[in-house]
N, C-alpha and C positions, 0 to 999 in steps of 0.2 A: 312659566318655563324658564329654567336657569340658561345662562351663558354656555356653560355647559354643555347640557343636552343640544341647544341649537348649533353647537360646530359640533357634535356627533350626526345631528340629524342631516347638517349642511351636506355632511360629507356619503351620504346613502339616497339621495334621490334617483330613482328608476321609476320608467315609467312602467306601462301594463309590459306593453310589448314587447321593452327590453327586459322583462323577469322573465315572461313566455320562452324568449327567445333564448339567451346567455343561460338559465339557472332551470327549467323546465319544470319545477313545481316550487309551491311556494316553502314547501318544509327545505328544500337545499340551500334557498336562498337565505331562508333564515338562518339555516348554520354558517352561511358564509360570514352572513352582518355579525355572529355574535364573534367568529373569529377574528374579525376586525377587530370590534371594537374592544376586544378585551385586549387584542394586542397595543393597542393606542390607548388603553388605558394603563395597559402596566408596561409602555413607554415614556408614559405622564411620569408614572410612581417610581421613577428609576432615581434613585441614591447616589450622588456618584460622590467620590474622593476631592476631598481639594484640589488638589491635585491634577483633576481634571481641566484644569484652567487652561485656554487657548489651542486644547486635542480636536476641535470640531474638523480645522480642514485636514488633521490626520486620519480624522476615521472617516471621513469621503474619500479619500485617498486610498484608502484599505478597504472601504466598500466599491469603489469604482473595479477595483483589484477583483473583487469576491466576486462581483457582479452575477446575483445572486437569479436572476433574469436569466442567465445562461443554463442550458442544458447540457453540459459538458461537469464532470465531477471535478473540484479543484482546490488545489493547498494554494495557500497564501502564509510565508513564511515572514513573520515582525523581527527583526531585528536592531539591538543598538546595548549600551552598555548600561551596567546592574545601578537601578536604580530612574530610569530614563521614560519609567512609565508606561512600559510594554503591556503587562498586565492588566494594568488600568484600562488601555486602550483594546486592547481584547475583550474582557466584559464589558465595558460599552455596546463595541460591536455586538458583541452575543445577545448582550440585552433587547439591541434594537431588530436581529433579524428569526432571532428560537423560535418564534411562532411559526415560521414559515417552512417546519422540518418535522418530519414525523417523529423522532428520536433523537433525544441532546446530549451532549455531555461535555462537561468544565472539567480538565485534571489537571490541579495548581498543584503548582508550587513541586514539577515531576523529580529535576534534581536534588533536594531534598530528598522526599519520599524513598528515591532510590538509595542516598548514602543511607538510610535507615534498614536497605533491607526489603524496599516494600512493591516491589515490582510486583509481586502477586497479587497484592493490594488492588494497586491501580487497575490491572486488569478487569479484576474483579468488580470493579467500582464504572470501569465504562461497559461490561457488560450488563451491570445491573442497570446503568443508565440507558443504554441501547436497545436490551429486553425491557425496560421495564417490569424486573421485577427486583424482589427487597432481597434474595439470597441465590447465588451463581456459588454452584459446588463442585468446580470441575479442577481436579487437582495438577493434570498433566499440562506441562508449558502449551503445547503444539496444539492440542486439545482447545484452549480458551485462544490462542490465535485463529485454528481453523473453523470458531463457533463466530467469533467476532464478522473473521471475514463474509461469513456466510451469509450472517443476517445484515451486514453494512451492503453486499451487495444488492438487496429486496426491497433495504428502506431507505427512503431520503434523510440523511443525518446531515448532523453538524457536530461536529468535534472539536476542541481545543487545549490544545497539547501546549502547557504551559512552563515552559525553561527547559526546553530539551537542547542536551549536549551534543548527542552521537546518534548516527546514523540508527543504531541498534537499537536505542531507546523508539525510534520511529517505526521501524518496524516492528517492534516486540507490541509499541501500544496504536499499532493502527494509521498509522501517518503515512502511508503509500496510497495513492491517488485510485490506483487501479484494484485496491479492494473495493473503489466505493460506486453505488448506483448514478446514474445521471442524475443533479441538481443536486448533490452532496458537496458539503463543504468542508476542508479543513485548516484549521488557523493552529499555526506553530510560533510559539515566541522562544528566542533565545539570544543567549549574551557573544555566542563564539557563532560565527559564521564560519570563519577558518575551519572549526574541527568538523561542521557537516559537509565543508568543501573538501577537504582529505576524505572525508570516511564514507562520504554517501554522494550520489550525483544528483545534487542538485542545480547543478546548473541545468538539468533537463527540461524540457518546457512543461512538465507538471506541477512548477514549480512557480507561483509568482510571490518576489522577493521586493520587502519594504522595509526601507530603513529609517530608524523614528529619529525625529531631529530634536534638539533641545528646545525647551521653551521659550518663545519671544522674551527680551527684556521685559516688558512694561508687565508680559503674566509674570514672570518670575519673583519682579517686584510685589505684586500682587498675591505671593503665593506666602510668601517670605514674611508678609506684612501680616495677614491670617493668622500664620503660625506662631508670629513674634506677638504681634498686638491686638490678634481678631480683629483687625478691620482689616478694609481692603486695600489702605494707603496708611502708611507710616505717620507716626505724630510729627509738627513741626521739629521739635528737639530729637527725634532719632533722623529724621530724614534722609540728611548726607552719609550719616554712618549708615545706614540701612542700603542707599545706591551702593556704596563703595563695598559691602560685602557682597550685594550679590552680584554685583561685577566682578569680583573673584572671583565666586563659588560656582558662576556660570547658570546655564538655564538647567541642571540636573534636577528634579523634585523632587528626590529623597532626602540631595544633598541640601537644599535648601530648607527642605521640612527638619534635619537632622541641627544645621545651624541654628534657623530659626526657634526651636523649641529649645536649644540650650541657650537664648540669649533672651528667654524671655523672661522678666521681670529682672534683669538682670542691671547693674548700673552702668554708668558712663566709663569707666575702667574695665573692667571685665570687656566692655563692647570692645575698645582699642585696645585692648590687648591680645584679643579673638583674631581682628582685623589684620593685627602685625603678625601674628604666625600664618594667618590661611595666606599673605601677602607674601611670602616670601616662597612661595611654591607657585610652578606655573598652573593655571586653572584648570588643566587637566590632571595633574599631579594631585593638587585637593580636591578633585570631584573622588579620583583612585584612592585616596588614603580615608577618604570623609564613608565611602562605603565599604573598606574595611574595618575600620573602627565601630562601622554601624551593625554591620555584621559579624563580628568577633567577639563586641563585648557588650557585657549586659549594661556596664553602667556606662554611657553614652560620654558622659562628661569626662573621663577619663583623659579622652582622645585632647580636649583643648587645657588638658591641667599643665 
């Protein structure tokens, strides 16, 4: 018997009594063990981004938040600026708790989507995720809002609503509390908290609010080093130059993955030369300019020419 198998098996000991008692025949319990353990295994199989480096006491943070144990339906809104790792930290979450919901649904990346036009889309896309089924043909706006609400009231979901702006976006795709059944959950990431505080009330208490902090030094260093050199610490000869930019560029991990991968393989000039222009702006100032450079242009390099 593998390692394996004996911490699956550590973790399902029952005796007669307690099966009799908790699960009343053996075929329920059985369904239960396999829901387990397939959620613990495709908790094992989870992927995550570099990036992910030093999120762990964020997402207890944000599951303490969700506290999923609760019977009461509830948003949990991520907040902080573009590139900070919201995202990341939402799939995580979703990864670790979709088992535990009869109906899921991920919609990335929504402002996007919507400069394109594709609000229809979306909708359509968390109804098929909600119904589970592969084609939702309902052309009337009001129509796929009052089919959504319908069936979010019957079934325990989880949703996540990813980069929403406006208040309107929340409600066109479902992000109001009181469409959803008791032990439903919803997770909202976004870059402007101002504009859902003008446009929508959330300061109401169906609301709980988490704001993501930057990466400790020692990850960022660590994140930076990956990107620059695939290891997890810097070579002797980059070392100091390697501390001093991510000391400017601060704990952002886009902005440091957006540095780091232009300065890879790159020489000892190129390095101080990177160093003196991201230096002469305050670190907040290069994190703003480092993510719109990232986001505006295709060729990346541009931004340090």
């Amino acid at each position: 018997m593998t390692l394996h198998s004996l911490e699956l098996e550590s973790d399902f000991c029952y005796s007669s009594s307690e099966i009799s008692y908790e699960y009343g025949s053996q075929g329920k319990l059985i369904k239960v063990i396999v829901q387990e353990v397939l959620s613990k295994l495709k908790a094992r199989q989870r992927n995550l981004p570099d990036h992910f480096l030093g999120m762990d006491d964020q997402v207890e943070a944000v599951m303490n938040l969700l506290d999923t144990y609760s019977m009461d339906a509830r948003s949990v809104i991520i907040h902080g600026m573009g590139g900070i790792g919201k995202t990341t930290l939402a799939k995580a979450i979703f990864d670790k708790i979709y088992s535990q919901f009869e109906s899921c649904s991920f919609l990335s990346n929504v402002q996007e989507s919507l400069r394109q036009g594709d609000i229809v889309k979306l909708q359509k896309q968390l109804l098929s995720d909600i119904l589970k089924s592969r084609s939702i043909e309902i052309n009337d706006n009001d129509d796929r809002i009052n089919m959504l609400r319908k069936r979010c009231l019957s079934n325990k979901v989880l949703i996540v609503l990813d980069d929403i702006g406006t208040g309107d976006q929340l409600i066109n795709l479902g992000g109001m509390s009181d469409w959803f059944r008791f032990g439903s959950r919803i997770i909202i990431t976004t870059k402007n908290m101002r504009v859902l505080y003008d446009n929508f009330r959330v300061q109401s208490q169906e609301f709980y609010i988490y704001e993501m902090r930057e990466m400790l030094p020692k990850h960022a260093l660590q994140l930076f080093s990956l990107c620059t050199f695939g290891t997890d610490f810097p070579p002797r000869d980059f070392n100091r130059l390697s501390r001093e930019v991510v000391n400017t560029v601060g704990g952002l991990p886009l902005a440091l993955e957006v540095v780091g991968s232009f300065l890879h393989r790159k020489g000892d000039m190129i390095w101080k030369e990177t160093l003196k222009k991201l230096q002469k702006m305050p670190c907040k100032e290069v994190q703003k300019k480092l993510m719109i450079s990232y986001e505006a242009l295709e060729d990346k390099e541009i931004f340090f020419s």
